[in-house]
PDB file of N, CA, C and O in Angstrom:
ATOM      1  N   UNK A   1     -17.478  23.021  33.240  1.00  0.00           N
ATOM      2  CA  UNK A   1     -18.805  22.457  33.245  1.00  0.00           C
ATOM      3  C   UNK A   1     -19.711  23.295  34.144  1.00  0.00           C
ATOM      4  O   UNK A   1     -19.448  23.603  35.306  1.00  0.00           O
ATOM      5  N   UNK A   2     -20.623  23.570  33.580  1.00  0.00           N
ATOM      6  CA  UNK A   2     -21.867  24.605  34.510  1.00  0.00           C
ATOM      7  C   UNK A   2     -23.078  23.403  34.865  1.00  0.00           C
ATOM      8  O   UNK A   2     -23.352  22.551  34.020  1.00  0.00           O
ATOM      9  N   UNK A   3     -23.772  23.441  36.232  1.00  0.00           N
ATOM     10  CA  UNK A   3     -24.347  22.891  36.824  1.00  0.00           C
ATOM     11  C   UNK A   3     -26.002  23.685  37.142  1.00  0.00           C
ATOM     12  O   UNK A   3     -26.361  24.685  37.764  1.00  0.00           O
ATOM     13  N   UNK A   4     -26.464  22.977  36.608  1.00  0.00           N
ATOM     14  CA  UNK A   4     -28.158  23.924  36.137  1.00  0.00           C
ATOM     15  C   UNK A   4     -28.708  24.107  37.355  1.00  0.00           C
ATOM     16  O   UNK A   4     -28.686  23.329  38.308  1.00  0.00           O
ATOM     17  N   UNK A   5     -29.419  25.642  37.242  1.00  0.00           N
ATOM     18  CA  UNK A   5     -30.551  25.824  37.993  1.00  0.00           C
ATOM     19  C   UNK A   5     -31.301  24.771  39.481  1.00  0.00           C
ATOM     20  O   UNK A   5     -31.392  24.762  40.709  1.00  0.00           O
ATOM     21  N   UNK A   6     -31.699  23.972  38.198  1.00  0.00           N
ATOM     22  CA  UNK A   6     -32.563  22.744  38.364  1.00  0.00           C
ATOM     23  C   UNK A   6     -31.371  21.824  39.252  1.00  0.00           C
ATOM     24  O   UNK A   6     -31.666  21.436  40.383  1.00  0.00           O
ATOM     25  N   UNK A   7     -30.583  21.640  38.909  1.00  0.00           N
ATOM     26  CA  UNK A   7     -29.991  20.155  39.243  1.00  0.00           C
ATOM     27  C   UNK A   7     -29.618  20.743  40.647  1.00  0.00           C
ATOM     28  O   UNK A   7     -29.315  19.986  41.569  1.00  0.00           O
ATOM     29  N   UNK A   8     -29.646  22.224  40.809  1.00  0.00           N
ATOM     30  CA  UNK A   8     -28.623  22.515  42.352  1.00  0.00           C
ATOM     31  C   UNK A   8     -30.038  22.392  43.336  1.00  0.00           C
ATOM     32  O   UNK A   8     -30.082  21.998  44.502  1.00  0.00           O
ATOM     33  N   UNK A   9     -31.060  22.815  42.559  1.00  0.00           N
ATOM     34  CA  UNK A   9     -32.675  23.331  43.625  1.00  0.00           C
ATOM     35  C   UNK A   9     -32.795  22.271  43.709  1.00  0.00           C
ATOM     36  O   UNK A   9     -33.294  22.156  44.828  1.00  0.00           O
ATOM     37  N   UNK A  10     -32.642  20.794  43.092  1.00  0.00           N
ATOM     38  CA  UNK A  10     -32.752  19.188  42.951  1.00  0.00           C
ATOM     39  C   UNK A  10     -31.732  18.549  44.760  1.00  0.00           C
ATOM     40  O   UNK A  10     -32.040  17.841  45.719  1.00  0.00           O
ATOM     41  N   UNK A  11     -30.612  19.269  44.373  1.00  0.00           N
ATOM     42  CA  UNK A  11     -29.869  18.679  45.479  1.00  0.00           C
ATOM     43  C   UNK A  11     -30.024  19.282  46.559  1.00  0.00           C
ATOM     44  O   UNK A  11     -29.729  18.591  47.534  1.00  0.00           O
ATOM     45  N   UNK A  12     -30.468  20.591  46.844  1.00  0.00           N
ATOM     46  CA  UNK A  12     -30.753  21.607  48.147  1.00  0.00           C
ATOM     47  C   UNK A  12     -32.248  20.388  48.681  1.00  0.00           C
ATOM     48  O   UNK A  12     -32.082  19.534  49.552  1.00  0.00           O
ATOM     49  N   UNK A  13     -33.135  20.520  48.194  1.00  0.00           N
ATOM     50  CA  UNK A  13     -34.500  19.853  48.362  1.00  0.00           C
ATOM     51  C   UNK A  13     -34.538  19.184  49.709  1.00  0.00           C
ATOM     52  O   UNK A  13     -35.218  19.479  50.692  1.00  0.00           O
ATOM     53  N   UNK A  14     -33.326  17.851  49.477  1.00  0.00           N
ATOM     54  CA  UNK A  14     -34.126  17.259  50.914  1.00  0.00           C
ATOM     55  C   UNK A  14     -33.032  17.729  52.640  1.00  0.00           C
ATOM     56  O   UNK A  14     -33.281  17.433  53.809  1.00  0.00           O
ATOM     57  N   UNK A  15     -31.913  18.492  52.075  1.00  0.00           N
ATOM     58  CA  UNK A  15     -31.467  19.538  53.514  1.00  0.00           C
ATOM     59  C   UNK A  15     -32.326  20.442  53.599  1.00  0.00           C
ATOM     60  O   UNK A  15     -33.023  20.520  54.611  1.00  0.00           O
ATOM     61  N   UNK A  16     -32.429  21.092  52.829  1.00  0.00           N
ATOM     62  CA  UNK A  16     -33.356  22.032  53.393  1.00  0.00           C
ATOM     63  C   UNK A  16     -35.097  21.797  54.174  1.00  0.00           C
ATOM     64  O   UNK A  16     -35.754  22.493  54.948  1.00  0.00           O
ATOM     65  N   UNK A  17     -35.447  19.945  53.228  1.00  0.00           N
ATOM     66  CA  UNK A  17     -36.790  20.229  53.622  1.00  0.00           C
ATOM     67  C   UNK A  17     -36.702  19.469  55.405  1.00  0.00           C
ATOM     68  O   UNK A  17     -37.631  19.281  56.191  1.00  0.00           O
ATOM     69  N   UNK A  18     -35.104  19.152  55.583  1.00  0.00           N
ATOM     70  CA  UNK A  18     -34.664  18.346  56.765  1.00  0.00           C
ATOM     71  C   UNK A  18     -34.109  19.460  57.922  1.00  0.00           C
ATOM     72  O   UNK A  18     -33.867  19.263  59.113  1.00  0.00           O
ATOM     73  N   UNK A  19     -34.006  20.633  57.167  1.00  0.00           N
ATOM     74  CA  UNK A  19     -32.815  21.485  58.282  1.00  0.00           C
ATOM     75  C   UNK A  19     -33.305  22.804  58.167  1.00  0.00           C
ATOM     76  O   UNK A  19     -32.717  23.655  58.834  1.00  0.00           O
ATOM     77  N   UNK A  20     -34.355  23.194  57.390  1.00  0.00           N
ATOM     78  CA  UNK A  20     -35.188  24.371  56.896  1.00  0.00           C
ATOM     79  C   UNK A  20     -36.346  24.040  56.946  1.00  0.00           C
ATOM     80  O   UNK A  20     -36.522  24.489  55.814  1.00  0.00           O
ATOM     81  N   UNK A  21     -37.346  23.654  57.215  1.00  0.00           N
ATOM     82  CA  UNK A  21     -38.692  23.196  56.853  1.00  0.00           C
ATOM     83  C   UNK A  21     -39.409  24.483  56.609  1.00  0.00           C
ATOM     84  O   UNK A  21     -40.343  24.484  55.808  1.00  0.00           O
ATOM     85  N   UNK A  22     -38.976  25.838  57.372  1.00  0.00           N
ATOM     86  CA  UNK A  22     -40.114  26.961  56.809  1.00  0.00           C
ATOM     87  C   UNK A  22     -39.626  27.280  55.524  1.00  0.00           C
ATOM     88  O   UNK A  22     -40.528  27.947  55.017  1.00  0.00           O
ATOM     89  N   UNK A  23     -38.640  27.169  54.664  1.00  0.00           N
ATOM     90  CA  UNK A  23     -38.060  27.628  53.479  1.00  0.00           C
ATOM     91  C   UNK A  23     -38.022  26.697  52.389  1.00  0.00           C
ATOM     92  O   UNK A  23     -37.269  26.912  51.439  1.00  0.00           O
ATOM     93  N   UNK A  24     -39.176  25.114  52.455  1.00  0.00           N
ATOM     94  CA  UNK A  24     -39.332  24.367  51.795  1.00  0.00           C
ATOM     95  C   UNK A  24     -39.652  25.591  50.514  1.00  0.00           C
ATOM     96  O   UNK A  24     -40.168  26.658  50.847  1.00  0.00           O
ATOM     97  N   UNK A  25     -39.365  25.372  49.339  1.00  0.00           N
ATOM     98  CA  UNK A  25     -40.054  25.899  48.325  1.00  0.00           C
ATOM     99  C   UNK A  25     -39.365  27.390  47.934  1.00  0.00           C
ATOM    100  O   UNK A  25     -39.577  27.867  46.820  1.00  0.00           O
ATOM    101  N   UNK A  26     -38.546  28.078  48.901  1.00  0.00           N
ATOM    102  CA  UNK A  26     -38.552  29.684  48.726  1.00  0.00           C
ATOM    103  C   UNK A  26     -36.638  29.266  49.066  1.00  0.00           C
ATOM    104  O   UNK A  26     -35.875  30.171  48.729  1.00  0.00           O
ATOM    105  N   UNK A  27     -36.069  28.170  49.594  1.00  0.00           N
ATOM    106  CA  UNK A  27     -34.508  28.737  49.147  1.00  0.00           C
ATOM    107  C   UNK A  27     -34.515  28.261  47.998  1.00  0.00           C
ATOM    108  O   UNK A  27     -35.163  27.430  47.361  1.00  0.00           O
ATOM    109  N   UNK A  28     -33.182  29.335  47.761  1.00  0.00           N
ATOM    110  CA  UNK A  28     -32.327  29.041  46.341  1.00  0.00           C
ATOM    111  C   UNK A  28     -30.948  29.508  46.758  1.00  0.00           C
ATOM    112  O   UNK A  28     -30.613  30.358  47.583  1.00  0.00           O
ATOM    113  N   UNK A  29     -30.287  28.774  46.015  1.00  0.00           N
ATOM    114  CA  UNK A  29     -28.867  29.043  45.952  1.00  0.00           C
ATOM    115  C   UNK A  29     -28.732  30.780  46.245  1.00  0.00           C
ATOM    116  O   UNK A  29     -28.388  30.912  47.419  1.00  0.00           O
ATOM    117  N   UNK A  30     -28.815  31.506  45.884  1.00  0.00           N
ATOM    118  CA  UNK A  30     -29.310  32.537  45.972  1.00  0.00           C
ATOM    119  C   UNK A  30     -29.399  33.673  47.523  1.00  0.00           C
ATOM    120  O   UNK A  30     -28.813  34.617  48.054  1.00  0.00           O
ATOM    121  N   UNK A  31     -30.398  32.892  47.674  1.00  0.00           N
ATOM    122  CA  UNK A  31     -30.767  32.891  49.356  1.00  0.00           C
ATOM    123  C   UNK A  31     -29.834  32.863  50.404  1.00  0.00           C
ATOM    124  O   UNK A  31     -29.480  33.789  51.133  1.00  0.00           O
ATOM    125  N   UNK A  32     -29.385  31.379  50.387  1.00  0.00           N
ATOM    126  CA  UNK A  32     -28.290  30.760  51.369  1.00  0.00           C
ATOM    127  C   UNK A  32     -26.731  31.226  51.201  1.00  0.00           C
ATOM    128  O   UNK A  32     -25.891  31.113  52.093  1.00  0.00           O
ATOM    129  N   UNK A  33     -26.495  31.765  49.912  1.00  0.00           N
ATOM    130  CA  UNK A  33     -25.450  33.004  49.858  1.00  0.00           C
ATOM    131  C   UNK A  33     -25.714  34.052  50.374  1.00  0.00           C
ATOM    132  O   UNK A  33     -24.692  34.606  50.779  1.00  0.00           O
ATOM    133  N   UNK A  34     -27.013  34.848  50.641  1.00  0.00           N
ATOM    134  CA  UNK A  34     -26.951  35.812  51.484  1.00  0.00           C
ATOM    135  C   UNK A  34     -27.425  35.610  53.048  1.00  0.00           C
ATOM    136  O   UNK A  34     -27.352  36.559  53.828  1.00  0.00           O
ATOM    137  N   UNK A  35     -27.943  34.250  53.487  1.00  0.00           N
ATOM    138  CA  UNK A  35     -27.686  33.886  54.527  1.00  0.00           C
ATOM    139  C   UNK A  35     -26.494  33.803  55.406  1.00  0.00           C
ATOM    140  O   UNK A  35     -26.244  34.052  56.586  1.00  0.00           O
ATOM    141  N   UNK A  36     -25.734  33.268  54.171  1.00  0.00           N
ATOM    142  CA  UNK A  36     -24.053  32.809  54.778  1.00  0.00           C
ATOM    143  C   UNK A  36     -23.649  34.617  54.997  1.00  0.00           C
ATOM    144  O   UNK A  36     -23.363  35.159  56.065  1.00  0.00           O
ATOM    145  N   UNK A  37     -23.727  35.172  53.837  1.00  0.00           N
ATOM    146  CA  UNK A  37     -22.823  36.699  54.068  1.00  0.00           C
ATOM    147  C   UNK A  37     -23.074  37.327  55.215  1.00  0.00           C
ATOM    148  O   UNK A  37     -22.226  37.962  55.841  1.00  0.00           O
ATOM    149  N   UNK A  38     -24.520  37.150  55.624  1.00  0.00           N
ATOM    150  CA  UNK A  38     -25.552  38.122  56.642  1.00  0.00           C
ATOM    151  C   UNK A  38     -24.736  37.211  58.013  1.00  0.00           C
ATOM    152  O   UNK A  38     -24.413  37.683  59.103  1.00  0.00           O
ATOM    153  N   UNK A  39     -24.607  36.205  57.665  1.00  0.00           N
ATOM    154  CA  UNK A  39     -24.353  35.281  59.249  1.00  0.00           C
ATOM    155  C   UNK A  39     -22.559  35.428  59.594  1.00  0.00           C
ATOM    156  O   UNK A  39     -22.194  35.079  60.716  1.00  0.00           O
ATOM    157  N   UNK A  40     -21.597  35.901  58.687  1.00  0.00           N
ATOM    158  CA  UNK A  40     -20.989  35.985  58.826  1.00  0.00           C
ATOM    159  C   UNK A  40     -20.537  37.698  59.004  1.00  0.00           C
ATOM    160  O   UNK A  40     -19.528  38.031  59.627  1.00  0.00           O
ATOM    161  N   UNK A  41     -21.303  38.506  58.464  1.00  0.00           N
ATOM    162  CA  UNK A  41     -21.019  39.370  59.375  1.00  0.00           C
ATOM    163  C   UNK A  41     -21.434  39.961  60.609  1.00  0.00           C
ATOM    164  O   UNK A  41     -21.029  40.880  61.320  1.00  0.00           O
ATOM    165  N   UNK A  42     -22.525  39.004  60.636  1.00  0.00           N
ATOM    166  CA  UNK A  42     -22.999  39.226  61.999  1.00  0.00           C
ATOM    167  C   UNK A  42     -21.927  38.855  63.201  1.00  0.00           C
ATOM    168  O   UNK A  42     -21.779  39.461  64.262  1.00  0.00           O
ATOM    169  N   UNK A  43     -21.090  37.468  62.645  1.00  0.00           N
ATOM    170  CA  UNK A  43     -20.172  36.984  63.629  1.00  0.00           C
ATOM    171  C   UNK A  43     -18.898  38.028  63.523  1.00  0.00           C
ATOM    172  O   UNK A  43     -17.863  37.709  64.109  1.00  0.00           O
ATOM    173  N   UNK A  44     -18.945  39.217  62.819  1.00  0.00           N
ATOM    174  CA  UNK A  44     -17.543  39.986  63.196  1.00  0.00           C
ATOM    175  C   UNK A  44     -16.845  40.312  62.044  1.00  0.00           C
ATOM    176  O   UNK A  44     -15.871  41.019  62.303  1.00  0.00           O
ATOM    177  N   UNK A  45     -17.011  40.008  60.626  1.00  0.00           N
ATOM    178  CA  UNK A  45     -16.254  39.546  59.990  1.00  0.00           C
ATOM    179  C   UNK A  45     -16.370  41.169  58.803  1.00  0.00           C
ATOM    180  O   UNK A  45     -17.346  41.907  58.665  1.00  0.00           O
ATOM    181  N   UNK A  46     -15.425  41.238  58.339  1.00  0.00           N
ATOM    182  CA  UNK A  46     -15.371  42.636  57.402  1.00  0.00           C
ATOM    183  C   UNK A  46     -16.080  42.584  56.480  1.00  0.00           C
ATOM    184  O   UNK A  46     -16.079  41.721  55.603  1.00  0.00           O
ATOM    185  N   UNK A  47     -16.975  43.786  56.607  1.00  0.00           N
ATOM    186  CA  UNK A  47     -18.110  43.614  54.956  1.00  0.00           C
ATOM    187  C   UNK A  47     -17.074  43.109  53.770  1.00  0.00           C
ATOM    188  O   UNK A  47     -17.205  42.111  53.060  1.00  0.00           O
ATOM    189  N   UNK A  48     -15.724  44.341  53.756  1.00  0.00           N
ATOM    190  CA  UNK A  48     -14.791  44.001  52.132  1.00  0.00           C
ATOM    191  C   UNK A  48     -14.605  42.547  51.816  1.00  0.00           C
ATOM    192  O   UNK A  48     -14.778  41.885  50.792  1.00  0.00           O
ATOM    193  N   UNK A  49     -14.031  42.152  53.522  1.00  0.00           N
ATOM    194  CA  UNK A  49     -13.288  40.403  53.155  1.00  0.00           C
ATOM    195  C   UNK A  49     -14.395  39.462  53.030  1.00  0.00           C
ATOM    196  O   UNK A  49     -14.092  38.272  53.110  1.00  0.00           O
ATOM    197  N   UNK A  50     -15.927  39.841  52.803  1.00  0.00           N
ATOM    198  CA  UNK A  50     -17.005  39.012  52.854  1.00  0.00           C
ATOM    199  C   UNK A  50     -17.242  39.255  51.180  1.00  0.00           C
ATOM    200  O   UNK A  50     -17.378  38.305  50.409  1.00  0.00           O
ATOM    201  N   UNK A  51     -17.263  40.407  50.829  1.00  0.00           N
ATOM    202  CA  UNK A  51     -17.443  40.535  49.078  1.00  0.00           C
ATOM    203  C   UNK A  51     -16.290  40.186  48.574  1.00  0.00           C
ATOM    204  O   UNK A  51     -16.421  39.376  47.656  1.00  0.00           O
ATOM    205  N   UNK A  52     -15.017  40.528  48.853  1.00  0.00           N
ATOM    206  CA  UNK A  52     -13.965  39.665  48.044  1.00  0.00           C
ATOM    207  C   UNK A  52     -14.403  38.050  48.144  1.00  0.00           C
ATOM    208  O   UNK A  52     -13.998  37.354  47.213  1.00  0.00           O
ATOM    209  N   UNK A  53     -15.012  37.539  48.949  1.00  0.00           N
ATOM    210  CA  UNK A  53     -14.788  36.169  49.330  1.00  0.00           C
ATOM    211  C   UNK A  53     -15.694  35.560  48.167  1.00  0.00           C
ATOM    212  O   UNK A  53     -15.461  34.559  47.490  1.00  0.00           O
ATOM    213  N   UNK A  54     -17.131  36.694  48.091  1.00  0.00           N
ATOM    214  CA  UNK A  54     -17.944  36.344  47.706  1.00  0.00           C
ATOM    215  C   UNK A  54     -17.649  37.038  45.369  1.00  0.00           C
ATOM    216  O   UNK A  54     -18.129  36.710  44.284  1.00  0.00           O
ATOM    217  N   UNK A  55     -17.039  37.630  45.670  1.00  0.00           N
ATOM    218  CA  UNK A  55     -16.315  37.512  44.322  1.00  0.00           C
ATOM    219  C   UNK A  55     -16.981  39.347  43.868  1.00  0.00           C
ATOM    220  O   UNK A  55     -16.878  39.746  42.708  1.00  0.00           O
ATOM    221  N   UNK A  56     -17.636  40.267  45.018  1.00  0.00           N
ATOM    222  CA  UNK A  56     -18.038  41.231  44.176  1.00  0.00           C
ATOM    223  C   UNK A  56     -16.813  42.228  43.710  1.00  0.00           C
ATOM    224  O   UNK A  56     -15.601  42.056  43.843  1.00  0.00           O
ATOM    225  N   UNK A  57     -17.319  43.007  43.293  1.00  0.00           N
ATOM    226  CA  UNK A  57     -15.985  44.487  43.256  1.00  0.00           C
ATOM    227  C   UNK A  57     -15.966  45.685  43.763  1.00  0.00           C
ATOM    228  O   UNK A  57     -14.991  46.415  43.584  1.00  0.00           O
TER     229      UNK A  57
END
């Protein structure tokens, strides 16, 4: 089962407009995947074991 666009930007809406307020309108799923990657290698973590994690090749 695939989960739309819409229905994920539907459920992000009120964390973000609660825990993000400057990014009301501008995250997307999208975004907060390269938030997470950027924040985790900032904490130390291997670019490779961050793209395997994240599924690139």
């Amino acid at each position: 089962m695939q989960v739309s666009t819409s229905a994920i930007l539907g459920a992000m809406a009120e964390p973000v407009e609660r825990h993000l307020p400057n990014w009301v309108g501008r995250a997307t799923p999208h975004t907060l995947r390269h938030f997470a990657a950027s924040d985790l290698y900032a904490q130390g973590m291997n670019v490779v074991a961050i793209q395997e994690m994240l599924g690139h090749r």
